[in-house]
N, C-alpha and C positions, 0 to 999 in steps of 0.2 A: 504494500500500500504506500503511496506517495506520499510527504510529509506534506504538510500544508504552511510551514517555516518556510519566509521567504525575507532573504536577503540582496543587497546589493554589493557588499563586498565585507571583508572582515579580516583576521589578521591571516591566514591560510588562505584564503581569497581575493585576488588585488584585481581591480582594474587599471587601464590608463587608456587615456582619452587621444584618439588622433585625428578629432574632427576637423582640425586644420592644415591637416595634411594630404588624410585620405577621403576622396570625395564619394559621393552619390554615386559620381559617375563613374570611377573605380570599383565600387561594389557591385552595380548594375554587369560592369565589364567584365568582373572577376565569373558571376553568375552566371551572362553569356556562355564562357569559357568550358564553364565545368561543367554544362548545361550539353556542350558540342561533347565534353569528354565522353559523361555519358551516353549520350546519343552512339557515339562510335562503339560502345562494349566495353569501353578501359574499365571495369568497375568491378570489387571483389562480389561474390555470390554468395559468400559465407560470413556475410557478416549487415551488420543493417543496409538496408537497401538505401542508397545508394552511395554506396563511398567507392571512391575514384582509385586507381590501383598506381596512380602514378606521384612521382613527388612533387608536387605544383610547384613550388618553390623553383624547382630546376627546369622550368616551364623559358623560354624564350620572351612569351609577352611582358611588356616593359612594367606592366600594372603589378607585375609580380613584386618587385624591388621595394615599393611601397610597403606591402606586406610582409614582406619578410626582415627586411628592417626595422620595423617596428614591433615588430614580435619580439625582435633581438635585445630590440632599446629596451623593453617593459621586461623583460627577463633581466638584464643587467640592474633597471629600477629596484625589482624584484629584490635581488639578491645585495643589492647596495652596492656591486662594484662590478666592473668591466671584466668576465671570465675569458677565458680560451674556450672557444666553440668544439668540440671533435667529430659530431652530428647533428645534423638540423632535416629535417623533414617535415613535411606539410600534405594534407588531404583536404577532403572535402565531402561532406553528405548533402545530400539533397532529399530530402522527405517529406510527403506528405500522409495523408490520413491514408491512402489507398496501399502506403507503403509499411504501413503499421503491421509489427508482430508485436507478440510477447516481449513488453517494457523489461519483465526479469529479466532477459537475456541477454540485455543492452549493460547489463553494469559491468567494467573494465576500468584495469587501471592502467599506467603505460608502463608498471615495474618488469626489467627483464630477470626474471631467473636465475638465466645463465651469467649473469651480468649482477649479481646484485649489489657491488659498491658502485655502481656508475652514478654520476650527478645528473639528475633530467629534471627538466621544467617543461610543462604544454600547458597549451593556451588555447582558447577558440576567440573567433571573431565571426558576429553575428553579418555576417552578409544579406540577408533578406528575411525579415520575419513578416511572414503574410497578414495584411492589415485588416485581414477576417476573425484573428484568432479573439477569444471570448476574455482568457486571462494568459497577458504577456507576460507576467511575472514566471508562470511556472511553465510555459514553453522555452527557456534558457536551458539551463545545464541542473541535472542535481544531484548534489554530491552527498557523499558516504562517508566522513570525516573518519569514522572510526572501524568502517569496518561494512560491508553491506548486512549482513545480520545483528549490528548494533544499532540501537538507537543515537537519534543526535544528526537525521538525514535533512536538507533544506536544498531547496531550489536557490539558485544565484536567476536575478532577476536578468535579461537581456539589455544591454544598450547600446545602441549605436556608434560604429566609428570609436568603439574600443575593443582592443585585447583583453579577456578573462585569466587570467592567469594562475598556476598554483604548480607544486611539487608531483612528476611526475606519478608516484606512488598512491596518491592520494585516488578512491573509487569514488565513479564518477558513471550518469549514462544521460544522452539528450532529455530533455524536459518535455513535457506533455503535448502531442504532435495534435492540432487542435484546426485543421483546417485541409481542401481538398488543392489551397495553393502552395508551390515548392516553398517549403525551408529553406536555406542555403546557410550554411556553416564552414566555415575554415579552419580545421585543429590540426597545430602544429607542435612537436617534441623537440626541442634540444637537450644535445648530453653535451658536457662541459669537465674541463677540468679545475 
């Protein structure tokens, strides 16, 4: 059952704002983009419908640069100081209501395993929240501070023309899909030393 806590950011949950940097028309552009990816099939099958199988990031279009620099800046905010990058990768879902399964299925975190001292930070940026949905607050992201079978779950509300940001480890799955028009989402992982 979904919590009904809703936040806008806290001390494990940061936003930053790049309303001045990245426009409307940059997100509209980015949307186009991943809009064509899927169209073509690039897109995993085994996991929520639709995320894109490729690294946007390393995509050619110049919109990209925007985004991925700013992801970068708000992780270093983040962290309070300029790290060494060692991976950066970036996706993208597109969902609507017709794309809905089983919300349990959806909770993940980004911790690798095999890897488990690595440093990661991800982040989503709200690229298009459909201007039908009933409550914006809990179509964002909601997160599992402590565990998905612990209590202490809340929604991070959606804003625009910001990165969402938090320690990759932290469980997390899209927030309440509330409409039959595309989502568009951009979550992106750096690991760092």
């Amino acid at each position: 059952m979904p919590s009904s806590i809703v936040v806008n950011s806290n001390q494990l949950i940061k936003k930053f704002d790049y309303k001045g940097i990245i426009t409307a028309k940059d997100s509209e552009t980015a949307c186009d983009i991943i809009k064509s990816i899927i169209d073509s099939g690039n897109y995993f099958t085994n996991s929520p419908p639709y995320q894109t199988k490729e690294n946007i990031f390393a995509r050619p279009e110049s919109v990209w640069l925007k985004f991925r620099i700013s992801f970068l800046f708000s992780v270093f905010l983040y962290l309070g100081k300029e790290v060494k990058v060692s991976n950066l990768m970036a996706w993208s879902y597109m969902t609507n209501l017709e794309t809905v399964e089983d919300p349990n299925k959806y909770w993940h975190n980004h911790w690798h395993p095999q890897n488990p001292d690595a440093k990661m930070m991800s982040g989503v940026f709200y690229l298009h929240i459909p201007n039908d949905v009933k409550d914006r607050d809990t179509c964002g992201t909601e997160i599992a501070p402590l565990g998905v079978d612990q209590p202490g779950h809340y929604f991070v509300s959606p804003t625009d023309f910001n990165w969402t940001v938090w320690p990759s480890q932290i469980w997390h799955r899209p927030g309440i899909v509330q409409s039959m028009q595309n989502r568009f989402v951009l979550a992106a992982d750096v690991e760092y030393i």
